[in-house]
C-alpha positions as protocol buffer text, in pm:
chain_id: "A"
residue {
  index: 1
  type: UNK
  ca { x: 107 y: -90 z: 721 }
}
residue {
  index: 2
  type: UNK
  ca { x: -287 y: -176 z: 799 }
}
residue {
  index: 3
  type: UNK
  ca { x: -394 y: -399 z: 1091 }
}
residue {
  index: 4
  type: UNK
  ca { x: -764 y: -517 z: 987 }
}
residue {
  index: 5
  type: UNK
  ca { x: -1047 y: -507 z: 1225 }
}
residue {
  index: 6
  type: UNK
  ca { x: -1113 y: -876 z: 1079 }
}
residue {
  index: 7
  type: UNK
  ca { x: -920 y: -1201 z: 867 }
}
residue {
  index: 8
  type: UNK
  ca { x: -1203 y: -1115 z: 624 }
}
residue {
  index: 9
  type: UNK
  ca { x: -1171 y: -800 z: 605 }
}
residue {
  index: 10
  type: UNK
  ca { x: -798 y: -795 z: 501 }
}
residue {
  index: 11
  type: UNK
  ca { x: -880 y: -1032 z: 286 }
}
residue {
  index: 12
  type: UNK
  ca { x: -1100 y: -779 z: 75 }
}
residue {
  index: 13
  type: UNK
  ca { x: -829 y: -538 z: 126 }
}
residue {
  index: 14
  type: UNK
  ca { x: -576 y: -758 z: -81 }
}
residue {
  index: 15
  type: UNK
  ca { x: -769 y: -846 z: -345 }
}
residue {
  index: 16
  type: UNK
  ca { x: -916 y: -505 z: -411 }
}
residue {
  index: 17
  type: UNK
  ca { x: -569 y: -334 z: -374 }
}
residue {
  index: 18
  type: UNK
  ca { x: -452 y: -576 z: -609 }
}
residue {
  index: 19
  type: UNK
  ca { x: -670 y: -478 z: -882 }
}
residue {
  index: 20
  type: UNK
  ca { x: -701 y: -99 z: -801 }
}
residue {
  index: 21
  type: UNK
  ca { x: -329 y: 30 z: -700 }
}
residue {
  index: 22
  type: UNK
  ca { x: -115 y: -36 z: -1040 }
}
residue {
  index: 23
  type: UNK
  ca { x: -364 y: 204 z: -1244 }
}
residue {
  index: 24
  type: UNK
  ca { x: -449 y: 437 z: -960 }
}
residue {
  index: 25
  type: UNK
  ca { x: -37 y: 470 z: -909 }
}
residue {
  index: 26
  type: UNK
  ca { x: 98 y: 448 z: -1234 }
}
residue {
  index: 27
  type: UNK
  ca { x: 404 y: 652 z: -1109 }
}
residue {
  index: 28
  type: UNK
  ca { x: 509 y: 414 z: -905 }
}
residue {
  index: 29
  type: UNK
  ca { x: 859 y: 227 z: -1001 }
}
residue {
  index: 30
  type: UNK
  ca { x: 714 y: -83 z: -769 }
}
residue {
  index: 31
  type: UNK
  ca { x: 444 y: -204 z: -563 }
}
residue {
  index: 32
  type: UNK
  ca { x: 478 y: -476 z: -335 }
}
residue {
  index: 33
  type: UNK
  ca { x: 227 y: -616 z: -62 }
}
residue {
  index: 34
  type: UNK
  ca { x: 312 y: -844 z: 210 }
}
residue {
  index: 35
  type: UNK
  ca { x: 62 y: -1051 z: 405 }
}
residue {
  index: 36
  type: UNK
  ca { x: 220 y: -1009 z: 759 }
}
residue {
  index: 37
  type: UNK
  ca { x: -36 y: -1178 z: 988 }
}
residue {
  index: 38
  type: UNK
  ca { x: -430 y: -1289 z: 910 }
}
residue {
  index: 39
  type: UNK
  ca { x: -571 y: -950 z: 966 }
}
residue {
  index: 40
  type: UNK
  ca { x: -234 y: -719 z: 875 }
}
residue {
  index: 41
  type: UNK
  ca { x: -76 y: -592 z: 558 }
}
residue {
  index: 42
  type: UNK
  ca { x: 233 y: -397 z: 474 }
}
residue {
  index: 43
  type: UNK
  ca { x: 227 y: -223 z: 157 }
}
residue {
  index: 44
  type: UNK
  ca { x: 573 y: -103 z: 7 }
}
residue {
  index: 45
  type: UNK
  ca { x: 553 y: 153 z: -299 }
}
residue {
  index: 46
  type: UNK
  ca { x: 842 y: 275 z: -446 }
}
residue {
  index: 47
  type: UNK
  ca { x: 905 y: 626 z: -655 }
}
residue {
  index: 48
  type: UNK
  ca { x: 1113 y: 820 z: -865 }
}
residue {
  index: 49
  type: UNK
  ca { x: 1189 y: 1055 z: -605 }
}
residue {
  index: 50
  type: UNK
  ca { x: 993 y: 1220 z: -294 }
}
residue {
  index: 51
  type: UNK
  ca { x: 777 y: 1497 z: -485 }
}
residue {
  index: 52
  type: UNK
  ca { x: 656 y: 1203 z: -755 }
}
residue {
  index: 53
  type: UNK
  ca { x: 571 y: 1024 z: -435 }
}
residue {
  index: 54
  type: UNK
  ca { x: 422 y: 1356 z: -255 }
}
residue {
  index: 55
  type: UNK
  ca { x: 234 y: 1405 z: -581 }
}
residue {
  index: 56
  type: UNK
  ca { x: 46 y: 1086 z: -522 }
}
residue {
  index: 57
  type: UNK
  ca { x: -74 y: 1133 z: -201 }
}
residue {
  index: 58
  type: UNK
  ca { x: -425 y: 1228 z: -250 }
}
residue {
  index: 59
  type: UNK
  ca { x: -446 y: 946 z: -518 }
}
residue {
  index: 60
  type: UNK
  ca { x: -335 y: 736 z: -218 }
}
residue {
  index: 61
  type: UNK
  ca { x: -561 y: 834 z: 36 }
}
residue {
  index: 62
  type: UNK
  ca { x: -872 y: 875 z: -212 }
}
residue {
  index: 63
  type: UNK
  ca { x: -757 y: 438 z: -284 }
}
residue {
  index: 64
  type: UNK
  ca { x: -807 y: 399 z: 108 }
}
residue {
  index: 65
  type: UNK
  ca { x: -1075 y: 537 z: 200 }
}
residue {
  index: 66
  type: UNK
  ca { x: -1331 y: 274 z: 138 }
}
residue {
  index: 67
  type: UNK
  ca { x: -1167 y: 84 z: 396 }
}
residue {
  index: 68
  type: UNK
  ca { x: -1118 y: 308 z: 638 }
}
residue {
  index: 69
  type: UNK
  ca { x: -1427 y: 177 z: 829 }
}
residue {
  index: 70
  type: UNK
  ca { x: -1281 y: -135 z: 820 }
}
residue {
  index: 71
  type: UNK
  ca { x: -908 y: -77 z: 965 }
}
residue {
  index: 72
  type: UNK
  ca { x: -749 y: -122 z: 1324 }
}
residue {
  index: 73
  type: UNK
  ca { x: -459 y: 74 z: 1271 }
}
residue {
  index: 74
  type: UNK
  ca { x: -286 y: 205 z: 956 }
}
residue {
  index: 75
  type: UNK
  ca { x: 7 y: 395 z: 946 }
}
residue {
  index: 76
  type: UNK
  ca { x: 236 y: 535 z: 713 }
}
residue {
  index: 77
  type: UNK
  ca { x: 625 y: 530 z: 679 }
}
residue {
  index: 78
  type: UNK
  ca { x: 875 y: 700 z: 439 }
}
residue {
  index: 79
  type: UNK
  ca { x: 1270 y: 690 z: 348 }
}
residue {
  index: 80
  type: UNK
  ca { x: 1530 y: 588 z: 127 }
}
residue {
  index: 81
  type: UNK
  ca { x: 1572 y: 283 z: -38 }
}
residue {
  index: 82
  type: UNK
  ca { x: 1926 y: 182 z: 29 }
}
residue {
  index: 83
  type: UNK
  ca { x: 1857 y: -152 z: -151 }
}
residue {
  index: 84
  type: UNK
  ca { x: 1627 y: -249 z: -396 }
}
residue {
  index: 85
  type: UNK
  ca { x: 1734 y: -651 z: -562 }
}
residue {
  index: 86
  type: UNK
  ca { x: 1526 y: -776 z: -779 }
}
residue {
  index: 87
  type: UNK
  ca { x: 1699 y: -1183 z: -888 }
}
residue {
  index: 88
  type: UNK
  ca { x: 1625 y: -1215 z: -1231 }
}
């Protein structure tokens, strides 16, 4: 979850983490971001299992950090998925 110093500046944020998260985190299973307010995201990736997701940390971070400058608040939150429906 990222609050945005700025409406603009989450705007860069999605489109840029559109482009750049499938290849940088190819091991995800799913990757789902959720406008939640004009200047906040919430970002939902989904692995394998805890070390694939461990294993991608630094990818993670490295994808960040060119928004760092640019970010409120971010935080980060991890668990099991006890449901995951996709309607086909």
């Amino acid at each position: 979850m990222a609050e945005f110093n700025s409406e603009e500046s989450a705007n860069i944020f999605e489109e840029r983490y559109q482009k750049v998260a499938p290849p940088a985190l190819p091991e995800a299973n799913s990757l789902t971001m959720i406008r939640t307010g004009p200047t906040s995201v919430m970002s939902v990736a989904l692995y394998p299992d805890l070390e694939t997701a461990n294993n991608t940390l630094e990818a993670r971070k490295d994808m960040l950090e060119e928004f760092l400058h640019t970010v409120k608040d971010l935080w980060h939150m991890e668990g099991a998925v006890s449901l995951h429906h996709v309607n086909s």
